[in-house]
Every structure is written in structure tokens, then in C-alpha cells.
C-alpha positions as CSV (number, residue, x, y, z in Angstrom):
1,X,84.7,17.3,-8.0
2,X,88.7,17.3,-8.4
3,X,91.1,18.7,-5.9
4,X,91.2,22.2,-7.1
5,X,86.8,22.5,-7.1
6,X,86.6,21.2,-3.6
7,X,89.5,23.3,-2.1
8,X,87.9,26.8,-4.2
9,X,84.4,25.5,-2.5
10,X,85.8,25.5,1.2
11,X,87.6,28.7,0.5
12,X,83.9,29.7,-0.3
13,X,82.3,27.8,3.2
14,X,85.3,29.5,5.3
15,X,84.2,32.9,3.6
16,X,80.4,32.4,4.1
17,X,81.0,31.2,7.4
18,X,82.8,33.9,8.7
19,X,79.7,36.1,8.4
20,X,76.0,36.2,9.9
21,X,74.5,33.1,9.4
22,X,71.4,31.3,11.3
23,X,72.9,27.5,13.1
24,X,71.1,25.6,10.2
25,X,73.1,27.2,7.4
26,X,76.4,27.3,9.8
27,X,75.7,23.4,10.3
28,X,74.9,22.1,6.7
29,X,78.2,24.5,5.3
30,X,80.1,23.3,8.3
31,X,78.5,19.6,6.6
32,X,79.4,20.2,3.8
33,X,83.1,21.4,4.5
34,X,83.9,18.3,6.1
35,X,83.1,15.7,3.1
36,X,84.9,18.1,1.5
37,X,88.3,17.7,3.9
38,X,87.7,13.9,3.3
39,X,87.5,14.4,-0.5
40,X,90.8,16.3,-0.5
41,X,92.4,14.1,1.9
42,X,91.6,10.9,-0.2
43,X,93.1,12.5,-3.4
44,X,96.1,14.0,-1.7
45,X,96.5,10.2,-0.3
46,X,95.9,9.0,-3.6
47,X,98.4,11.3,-5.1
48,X,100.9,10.0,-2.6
49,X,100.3,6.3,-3.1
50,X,101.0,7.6,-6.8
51,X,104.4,9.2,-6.3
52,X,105.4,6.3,-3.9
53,X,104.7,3.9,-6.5
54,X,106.5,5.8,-9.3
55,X,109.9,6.3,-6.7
56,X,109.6,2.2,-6.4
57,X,109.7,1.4,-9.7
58,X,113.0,3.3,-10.5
């Protein structure tokens, strides 16, 4: 899933989240949400690393 996917999908989570739901669905979203903060986080690093590299070479 690329950046844009994963940050609709926790838009979706925060959404879902913020209604009635039973503590097993609250936990696997709430699961779910945080692979997805680490997914984002690790292409937002990667874009960085990216940029960095780019500025270096000039």
C-alpha cells in the first residue's frame, strides 16, 4: 500500500473508531492503525533519505 492508501485507510480507522464499536473491533482497527503509522513513517523516512541524498549531490 503507498503513502496516499494507508493515510485514506486511517482516515477510515479514526472515522470508524469514533463511533460504537465492541473492544475487539476498537483493538484490531486500533492494530491495524498502528502498522499503518509505521508504514507511513518508513516512506516519509524514505522520502527524506531521498531528498537528502539528492541536496548532496549538487
Amino acid at each position: 500500500m503507498d503513502l496516499e492508501k494507508s493515510m485514506a485507510r486511517l482516515a477510515e480507522i479514526s472515522e470508524r473508531m469514533s463511533g460504537e464499536l465492541s473492544l475487539e473491533e476498537s483493538m484490531k482497527l486500533y492494530t491495524e492503525a498502528v502498522e499503518l503509522v509505521k508504514q507511513c513513517r518508513g516512506y516519509i523516512n524514505e522520502a527524506k533519505l531521498t531528498i537528502e541524498q539528492l541536496e548532496a549531490a549538487e
